[in-house]
N, C-alpha and C positions, 0 to 999 in steps of 0.2 A: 111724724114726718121722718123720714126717709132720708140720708143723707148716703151718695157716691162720691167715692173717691178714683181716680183713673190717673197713673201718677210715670204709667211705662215708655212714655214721649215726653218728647221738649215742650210738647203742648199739652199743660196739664187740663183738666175737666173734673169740674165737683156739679152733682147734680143732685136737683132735692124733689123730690116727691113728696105731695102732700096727702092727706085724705083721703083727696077726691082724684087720687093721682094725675092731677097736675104735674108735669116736669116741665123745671126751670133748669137750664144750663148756664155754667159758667166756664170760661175756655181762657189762658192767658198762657203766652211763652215766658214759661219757667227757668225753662234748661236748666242751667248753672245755679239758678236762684232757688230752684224748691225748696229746699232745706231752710232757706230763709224766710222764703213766703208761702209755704203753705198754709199754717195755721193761722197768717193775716188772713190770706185772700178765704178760707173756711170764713170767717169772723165776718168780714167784709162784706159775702155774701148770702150769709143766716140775716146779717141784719139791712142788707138790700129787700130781702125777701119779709121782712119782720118777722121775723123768727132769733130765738137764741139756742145756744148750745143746750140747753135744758128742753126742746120743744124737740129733741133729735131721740128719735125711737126706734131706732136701725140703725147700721153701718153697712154699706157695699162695699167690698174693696175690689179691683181688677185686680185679678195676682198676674196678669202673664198671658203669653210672654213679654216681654219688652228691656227699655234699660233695667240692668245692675242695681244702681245706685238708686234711680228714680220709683224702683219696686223697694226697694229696703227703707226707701223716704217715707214712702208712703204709707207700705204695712207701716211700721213705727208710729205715726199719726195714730191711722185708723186704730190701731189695737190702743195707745194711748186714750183715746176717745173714747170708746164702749168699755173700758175700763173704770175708768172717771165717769163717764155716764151712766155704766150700769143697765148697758142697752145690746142687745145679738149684735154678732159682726159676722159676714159670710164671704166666702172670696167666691169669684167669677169668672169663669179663663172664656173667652170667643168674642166673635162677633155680637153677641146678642148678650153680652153680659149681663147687663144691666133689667134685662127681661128675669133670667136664670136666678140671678139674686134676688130680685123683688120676690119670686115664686119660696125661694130659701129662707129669708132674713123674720118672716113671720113666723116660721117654723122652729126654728133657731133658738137653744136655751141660750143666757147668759153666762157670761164666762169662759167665752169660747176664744178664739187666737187664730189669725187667719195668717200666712206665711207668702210669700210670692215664689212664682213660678217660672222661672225665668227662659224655659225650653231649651237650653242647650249647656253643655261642660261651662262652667264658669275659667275663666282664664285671667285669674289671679296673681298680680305681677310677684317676683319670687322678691325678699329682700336683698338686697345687694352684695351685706356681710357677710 
């Protein structure tokens, strides 16, 4: 099973492909909250689907563009996870991500680290002192 992560809007999206590519979406406004509930609502929804963390045989991640912060969440996850699992992790940048990756993530040795893409100068606030 196939597990996506899409982390660069207030409305985040984990999707899971199975076998028989079956996708199953799950969608919740995160905003402010990712950081807090990503790795619930992942959990919440492997085991909506009867699935555990251990049945996860890919990583998708969406690098971009989108938020800062909501890309840095999420790579962090994702690479956390195929780390500890032991499973390819591939980024995705476009409309049709989720195609792009599925076609990558088979291919894909282990050990790999996927980064986000954020399309424009990052604008950094300077410290104050």
């Amino acid at each position: 099973m196939i597990l996506a992560i899409k982390t660069d809007q207030p409305e985040a999206t984990l999707v899971i492909v199975d076998r028989h590519n079956t996708i199953k979406y799950y969608r919740w406004l995160a905003d402010r909250t990712l950081a807090d509930t990503l790795l619930a609502k992942i959990k919440q929804f492997l085991t909506a689907q009867r699935y555990t963390y251990s049945d996860i045989t890919g990583i998708i991640f969406f690098a971009g563009p989108g938020s800062f912060t909501g890309l840095r969440i999420g790579a962090s996850v994702a690479n956390t996870l195929a780390y500890g699992l032991d499973c390819p992790i591939v980024a995705a940048k476009s409309s049709n991500w989720l195609t792009i990756g599925l076609a990558k993530v088979k291919k894909q040795p282990v050990g790999q680290f996927v980064t986000p893409f954020y399309g424009a100068k990052l604008h950094i606030t300077k410290p104050k002192r």
